[in-house]
C-alpha positions as a Python dict, from the first residue, in 0.01 Angstrom:
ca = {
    (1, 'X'): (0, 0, 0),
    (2, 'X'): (118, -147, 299),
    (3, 'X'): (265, -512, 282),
    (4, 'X'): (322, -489, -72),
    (5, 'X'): (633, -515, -285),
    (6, 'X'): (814, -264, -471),
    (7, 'X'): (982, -477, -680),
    (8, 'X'): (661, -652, -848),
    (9, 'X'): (523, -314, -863),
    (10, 'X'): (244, -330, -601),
    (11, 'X'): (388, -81, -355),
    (12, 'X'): (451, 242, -358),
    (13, 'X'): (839, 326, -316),
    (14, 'X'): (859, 606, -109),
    (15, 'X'): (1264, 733, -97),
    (16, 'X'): (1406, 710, 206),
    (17, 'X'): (1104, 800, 432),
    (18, 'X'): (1019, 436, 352),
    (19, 'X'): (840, 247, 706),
    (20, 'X'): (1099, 17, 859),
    (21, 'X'): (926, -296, 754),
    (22, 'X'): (934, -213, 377),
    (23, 'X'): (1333, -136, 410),
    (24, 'X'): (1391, -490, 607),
    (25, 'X'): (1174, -664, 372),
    (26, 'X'): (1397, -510, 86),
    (27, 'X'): (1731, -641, 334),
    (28, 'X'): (1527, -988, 325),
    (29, 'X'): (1482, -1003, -8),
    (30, 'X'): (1892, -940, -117),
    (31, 'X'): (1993, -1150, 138),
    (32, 'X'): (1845, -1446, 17),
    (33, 'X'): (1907, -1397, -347),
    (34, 'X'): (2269, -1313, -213),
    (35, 'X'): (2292, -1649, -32),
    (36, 'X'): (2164, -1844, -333),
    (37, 'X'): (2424, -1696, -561),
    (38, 'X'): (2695, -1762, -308),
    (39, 'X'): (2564, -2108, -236),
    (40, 'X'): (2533, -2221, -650),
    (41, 'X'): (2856, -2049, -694),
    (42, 'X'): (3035, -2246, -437),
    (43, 'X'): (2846, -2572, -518),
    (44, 'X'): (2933, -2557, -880),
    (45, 'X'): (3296, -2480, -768),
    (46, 'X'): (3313, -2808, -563),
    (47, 'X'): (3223, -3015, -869),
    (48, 'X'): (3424, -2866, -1074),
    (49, 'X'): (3703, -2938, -842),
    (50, 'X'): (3613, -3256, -760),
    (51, 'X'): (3566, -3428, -1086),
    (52, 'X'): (3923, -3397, -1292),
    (53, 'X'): (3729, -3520, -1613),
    (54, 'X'): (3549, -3138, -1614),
    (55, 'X'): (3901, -2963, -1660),
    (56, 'X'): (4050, -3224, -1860),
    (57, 'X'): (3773, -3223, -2103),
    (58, 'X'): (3802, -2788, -2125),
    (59, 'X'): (4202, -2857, -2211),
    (60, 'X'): (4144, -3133, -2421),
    (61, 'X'): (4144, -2964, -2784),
    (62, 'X'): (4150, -2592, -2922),
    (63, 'X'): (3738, -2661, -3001),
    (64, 'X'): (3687, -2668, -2659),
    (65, 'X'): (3895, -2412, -2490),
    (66, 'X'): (3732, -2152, -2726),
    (67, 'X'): (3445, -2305, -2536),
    (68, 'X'): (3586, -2209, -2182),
    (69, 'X'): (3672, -1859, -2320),
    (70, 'X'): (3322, -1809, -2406),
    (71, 'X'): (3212, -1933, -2066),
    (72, 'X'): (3439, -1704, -1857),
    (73, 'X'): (3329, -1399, -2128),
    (74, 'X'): (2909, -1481, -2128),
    (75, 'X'): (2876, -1336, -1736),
    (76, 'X'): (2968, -1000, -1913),
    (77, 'X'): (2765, -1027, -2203),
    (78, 'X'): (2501, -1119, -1988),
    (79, 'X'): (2528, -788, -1784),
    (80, 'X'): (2449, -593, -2087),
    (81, 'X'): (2062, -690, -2089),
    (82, 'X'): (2065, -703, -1723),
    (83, 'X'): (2132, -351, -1706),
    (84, 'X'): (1829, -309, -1957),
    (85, 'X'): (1599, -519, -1794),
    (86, 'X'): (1648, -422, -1470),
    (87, 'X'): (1285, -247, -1387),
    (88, 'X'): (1136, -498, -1572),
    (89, 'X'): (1030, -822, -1294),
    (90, 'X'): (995, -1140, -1394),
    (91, 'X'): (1286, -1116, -1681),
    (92, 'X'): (1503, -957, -1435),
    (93, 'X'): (1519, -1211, -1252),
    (94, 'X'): (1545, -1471, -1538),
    (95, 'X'): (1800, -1264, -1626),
    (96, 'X'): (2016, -1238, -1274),
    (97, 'X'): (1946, -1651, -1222),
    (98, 'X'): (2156, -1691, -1648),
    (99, 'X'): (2414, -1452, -1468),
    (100, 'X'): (2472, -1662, -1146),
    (101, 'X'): (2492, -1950, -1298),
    (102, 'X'): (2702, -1789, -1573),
    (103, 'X'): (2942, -1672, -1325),
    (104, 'X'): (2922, -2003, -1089),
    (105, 'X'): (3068, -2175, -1421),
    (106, 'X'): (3326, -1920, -1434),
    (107, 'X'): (3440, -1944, -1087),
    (108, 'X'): (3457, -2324, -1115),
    (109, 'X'): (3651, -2365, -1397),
    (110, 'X'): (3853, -2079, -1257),
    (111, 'X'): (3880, -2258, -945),
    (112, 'X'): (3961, -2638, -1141),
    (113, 'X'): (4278, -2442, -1202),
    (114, 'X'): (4352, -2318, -929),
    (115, 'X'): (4579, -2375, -623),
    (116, 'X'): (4393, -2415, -353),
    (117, 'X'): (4540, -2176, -131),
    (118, 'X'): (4437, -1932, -345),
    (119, 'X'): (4094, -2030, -368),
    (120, 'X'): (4092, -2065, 16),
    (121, 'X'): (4191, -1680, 55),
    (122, 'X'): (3950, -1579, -214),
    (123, 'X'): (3638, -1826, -2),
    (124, 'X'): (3782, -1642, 315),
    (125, 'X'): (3790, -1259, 178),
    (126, 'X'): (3454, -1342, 23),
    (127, 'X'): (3301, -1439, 358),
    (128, 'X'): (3454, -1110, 515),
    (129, 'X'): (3304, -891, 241),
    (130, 'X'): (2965, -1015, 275),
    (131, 'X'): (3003, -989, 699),
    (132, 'X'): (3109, -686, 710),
    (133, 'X'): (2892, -522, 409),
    (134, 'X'): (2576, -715, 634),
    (135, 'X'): (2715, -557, 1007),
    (136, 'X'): (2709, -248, 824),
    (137, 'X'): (2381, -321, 677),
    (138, 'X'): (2246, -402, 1013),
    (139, 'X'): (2412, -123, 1192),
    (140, 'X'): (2283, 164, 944),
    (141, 'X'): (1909, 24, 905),
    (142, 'X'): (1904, 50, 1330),
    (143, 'X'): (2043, 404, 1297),
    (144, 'X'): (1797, 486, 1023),
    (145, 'X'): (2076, 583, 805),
    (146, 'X'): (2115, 540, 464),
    (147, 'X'): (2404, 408, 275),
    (148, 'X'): (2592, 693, 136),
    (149, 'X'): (2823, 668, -121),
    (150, 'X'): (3111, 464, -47),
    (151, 'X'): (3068, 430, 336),
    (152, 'X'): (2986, 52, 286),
    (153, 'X'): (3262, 3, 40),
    (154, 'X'): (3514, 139, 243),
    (155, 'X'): (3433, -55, 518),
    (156, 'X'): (3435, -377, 314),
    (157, 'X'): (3747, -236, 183),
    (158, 'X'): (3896, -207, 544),
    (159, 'X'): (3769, -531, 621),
    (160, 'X'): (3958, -700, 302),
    (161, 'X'): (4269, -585, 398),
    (162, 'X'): (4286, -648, 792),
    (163, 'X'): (4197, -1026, 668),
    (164, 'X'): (4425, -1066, 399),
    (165, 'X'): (4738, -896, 589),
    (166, 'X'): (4668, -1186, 868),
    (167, 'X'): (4665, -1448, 583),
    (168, 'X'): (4959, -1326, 480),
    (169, 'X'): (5086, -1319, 808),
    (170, 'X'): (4978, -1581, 943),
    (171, 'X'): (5049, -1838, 586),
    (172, 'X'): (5376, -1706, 688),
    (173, 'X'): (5448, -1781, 1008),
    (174, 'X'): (5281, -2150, 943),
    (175, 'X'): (5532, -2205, 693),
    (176, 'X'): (5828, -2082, 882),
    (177, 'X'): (5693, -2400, 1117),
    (178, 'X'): (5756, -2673, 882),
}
């Protein structure tokens, strides 16, 4: 069926003979769900750093902290039906919208604290991950290639490290300034 989509079931997937529209479509698709994880995550990390009541309140009795332990531990109880459900469409993605914002509470409270240096080098190594895994997205749809098995991740991988050793180098020399 063309125009159709594979993920609501009415399409045909077709390996990796698939036309060029259908695999750009499916690049659409992850992008944007990609982009609206990213954004709640880091939205829901600015109010938790912004408002001092929200880790106050989490360090206020024992009650409560069992409370944040259970928040940072639910994105990984929530993976379990995930993994079940994930040919099945509409609870699939009920499912993956409990697990971002599951994991946008866990990076906030993570981030409430947090220095934040380190959460600036984590926001920065985040950005390179996703630029570099969508360059080589970009550059291996054009080719017609598909992704093998860790060329992406090694290339995300390379990317990590050039970027962190200049944070590290340059955090340095800023310091050695003052």
């Amino acid at each position: 069926m063309k125009g159709g989509d594979v993920e609501a079931g009415t399409a045909e997937p077709k390996g990796t003979t698939e036309s060029p529209e259908l695999r750009w479509a499916l690049i659409r698709k992850i992008y944007v769900v990609l982009c609206l994880q990213l954004l709640l995550t880091a939205a829901v990390a600015v109010v938790f750093v912004r408002v001092r009541a929200i880790p106050h309140f989490f360090v206020s009795s024992y009650a409560v902290l069992g409370l944040y332990i259970f928040i940072l531990i639910f994105p990984f109880i929530v993976m379990f039906p995930l993994h079940f459900y994930r040919q099945k469409h509409p609870v699939n993605l009920l499912l993956l919208g409990v697990f971002t914002v599951a994991i946008s509470f866990s990076v906030g409270l993570t981030c409430a604290f947090t220095s934040g240096k380190v959460i600036l080098e984590a926001g920065i190594l985040t950005i390179v991950v996703v630029l570099s895994l969508t360059a080589y997205t970009f550059w291996a749809a054009r080719r017609g290639k598909d992704f093998s098995f860790l060329g992406p991740f090694l290339f995300a991988s390379l990317m990590i490290l050039l970027v962190f050793g200049f944070i590290q180098i340059s955090s340095r020399w800023a310091s050695s300034l003052i």
